[in-house]
The first five atom37 places (N, CA, C, CB, O) and aatype in JSON, in Angstrom:
{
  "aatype": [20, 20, 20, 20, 20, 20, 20, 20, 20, 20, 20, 20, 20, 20, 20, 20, 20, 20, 20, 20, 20, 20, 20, 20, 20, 20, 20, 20, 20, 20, 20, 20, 20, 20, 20, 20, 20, 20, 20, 20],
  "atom_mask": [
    [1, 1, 1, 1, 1],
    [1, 1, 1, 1, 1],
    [1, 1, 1, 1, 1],
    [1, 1, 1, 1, 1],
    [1, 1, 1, 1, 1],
    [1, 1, 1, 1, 1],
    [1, 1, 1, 1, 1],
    [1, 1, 1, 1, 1],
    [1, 1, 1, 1, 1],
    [1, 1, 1, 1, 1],
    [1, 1, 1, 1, 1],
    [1, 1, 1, 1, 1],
    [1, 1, 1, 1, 1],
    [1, 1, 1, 1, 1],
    [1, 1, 1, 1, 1],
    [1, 1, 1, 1, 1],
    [1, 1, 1, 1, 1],
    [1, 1, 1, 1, 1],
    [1, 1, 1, 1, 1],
    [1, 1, 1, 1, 1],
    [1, 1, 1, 1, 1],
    [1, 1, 1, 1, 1],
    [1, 1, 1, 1, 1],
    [1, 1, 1, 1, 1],
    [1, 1, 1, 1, 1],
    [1, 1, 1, 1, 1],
    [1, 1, 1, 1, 1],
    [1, 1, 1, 1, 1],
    [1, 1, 1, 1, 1],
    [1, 1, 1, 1, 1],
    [1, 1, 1, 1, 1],
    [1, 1, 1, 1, 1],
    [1, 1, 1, 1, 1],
    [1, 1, 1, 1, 1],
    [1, 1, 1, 1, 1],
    [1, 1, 1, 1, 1],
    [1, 1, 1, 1, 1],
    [1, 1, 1, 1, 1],
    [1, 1, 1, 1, 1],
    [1, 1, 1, 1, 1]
  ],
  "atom_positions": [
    [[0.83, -1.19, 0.0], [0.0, 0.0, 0.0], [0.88, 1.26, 0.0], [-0.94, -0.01, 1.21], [0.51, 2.2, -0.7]],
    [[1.78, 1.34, 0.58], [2.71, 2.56, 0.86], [3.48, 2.65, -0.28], [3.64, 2.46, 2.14], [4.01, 3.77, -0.31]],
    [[3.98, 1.57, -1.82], [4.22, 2.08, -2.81], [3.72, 2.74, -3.59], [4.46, 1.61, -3.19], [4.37, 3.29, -4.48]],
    [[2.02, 2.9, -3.4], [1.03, 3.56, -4.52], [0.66, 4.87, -3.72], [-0.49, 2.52, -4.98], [0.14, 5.81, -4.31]],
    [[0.9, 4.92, -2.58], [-0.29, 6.22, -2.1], [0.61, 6.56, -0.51], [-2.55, 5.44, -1.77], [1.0, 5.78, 0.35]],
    [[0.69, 8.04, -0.62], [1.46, 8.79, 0.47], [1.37, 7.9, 1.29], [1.02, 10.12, 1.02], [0.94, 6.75, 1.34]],
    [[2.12, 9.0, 2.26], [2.28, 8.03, 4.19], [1.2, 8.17, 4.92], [3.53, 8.7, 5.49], [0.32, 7.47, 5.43]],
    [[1.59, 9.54, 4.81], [-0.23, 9.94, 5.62], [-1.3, 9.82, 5.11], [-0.61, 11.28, 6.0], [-2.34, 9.91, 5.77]],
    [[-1.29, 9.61, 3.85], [-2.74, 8.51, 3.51], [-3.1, 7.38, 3.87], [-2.9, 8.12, 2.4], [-4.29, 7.08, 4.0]],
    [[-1.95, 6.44, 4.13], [-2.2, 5.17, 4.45], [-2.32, 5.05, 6.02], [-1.14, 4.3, 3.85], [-2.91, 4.18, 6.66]],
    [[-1.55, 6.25, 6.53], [-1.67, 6.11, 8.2], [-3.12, 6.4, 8.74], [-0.63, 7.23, 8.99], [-3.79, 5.64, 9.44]],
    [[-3.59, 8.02, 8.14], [-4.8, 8.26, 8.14], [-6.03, 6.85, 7.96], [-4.79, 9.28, 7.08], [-6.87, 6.68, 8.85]],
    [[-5.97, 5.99, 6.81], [-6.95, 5.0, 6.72], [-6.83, 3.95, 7.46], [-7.1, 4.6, 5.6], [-7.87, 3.34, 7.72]],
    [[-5.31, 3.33, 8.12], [-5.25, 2.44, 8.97], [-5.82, 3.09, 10.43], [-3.82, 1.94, 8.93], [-6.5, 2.42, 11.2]],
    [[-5.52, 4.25, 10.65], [-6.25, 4.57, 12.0], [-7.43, 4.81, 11.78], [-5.79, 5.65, 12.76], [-7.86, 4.57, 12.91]],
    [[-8.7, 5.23, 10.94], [-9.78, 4.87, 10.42], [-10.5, 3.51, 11.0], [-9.48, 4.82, 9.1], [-11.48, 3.14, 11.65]],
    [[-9.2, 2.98, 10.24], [-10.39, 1.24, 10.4], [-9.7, 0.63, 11.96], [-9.91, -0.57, 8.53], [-9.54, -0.59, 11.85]],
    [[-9.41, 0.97, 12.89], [-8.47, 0.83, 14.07], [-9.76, 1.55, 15.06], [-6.66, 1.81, 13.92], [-10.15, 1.08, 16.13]],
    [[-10.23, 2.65, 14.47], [-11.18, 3.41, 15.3], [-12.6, 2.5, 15.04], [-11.27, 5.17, 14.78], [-13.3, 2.13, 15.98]],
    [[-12.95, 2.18, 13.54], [-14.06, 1.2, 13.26], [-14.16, 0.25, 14.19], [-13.96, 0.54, 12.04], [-15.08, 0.11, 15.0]],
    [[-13.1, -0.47, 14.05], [-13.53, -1.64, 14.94], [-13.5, -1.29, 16.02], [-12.87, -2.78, 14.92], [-14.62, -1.66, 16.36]],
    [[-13.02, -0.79, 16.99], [-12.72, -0.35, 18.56], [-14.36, 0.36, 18.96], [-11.12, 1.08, 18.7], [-14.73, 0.42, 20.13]],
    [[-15.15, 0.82, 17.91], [-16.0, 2.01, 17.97], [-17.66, 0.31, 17.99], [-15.66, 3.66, 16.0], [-18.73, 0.03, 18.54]],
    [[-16.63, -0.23, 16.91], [-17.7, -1.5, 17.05], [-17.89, -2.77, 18.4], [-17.32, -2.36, 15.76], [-18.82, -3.2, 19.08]],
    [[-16.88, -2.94, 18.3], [-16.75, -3.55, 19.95], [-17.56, -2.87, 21.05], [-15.19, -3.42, 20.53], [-18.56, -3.32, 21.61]],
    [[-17.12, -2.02, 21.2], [-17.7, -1.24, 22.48], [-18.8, -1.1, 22.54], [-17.35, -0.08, 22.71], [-19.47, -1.23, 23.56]],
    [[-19.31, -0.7, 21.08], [-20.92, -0.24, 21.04], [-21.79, -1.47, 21.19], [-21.39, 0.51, 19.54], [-22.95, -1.37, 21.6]],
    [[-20.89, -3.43, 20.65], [-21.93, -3.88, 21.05], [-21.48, -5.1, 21.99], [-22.79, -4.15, 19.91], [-22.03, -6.18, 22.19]],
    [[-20.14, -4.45, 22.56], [-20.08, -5.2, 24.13], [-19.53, -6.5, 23.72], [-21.7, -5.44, 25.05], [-19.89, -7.46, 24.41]],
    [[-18.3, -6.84, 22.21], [-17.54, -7.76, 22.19], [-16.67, -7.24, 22.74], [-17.29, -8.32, 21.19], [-16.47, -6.2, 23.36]],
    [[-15.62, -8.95, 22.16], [-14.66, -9.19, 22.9], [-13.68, -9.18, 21.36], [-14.86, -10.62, 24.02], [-14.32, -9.43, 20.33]],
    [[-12.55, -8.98, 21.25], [-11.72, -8.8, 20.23], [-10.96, -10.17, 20.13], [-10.84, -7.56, 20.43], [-10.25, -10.19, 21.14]],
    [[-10.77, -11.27, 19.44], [-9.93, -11.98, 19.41], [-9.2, -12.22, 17.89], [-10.46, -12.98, 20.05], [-9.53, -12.65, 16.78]],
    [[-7.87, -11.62, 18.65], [-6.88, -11.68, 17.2], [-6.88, -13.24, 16.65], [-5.01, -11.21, 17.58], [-6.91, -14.39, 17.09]],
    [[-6.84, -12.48, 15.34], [-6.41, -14.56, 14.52], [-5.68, -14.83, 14.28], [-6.72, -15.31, 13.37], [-4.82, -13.94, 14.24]],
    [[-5.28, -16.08, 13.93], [-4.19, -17.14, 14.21], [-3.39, -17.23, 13.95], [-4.17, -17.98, 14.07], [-3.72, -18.13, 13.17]],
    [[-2.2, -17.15, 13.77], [-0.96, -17.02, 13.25], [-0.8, -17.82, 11.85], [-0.01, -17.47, 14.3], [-0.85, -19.05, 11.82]],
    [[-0.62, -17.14, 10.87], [-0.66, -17.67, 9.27], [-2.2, -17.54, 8.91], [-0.1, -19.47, 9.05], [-2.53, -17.87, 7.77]],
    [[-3.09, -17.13, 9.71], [-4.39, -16.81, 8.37], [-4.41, -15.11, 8.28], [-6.42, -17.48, 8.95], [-4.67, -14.27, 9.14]],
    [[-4.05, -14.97, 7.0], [-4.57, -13.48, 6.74], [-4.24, -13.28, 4.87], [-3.46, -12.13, 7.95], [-4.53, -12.23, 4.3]]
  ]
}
């Protein structure tokens, strides 16, 4: 991502979707569980 499009573009949209989910959790009272090492 950081070869096609500024820094602070990509920082700006990763903290975006960092706030999404955090904003989603809370609002409906999950629990966050990171996944598994080798799926992504």
């Amino acid at each position: 991502m950081l070869s096609k499009k500024p820094l602070k573009l990509v920082a700006v949209a990763l903290a975006n979707k960092l706030a999404r989910t955090a904003w989603a959790l809370m609002a409906r009272g999950g629990v966050y569980h990171a996944p598994a090492p080798g799926t992504a």
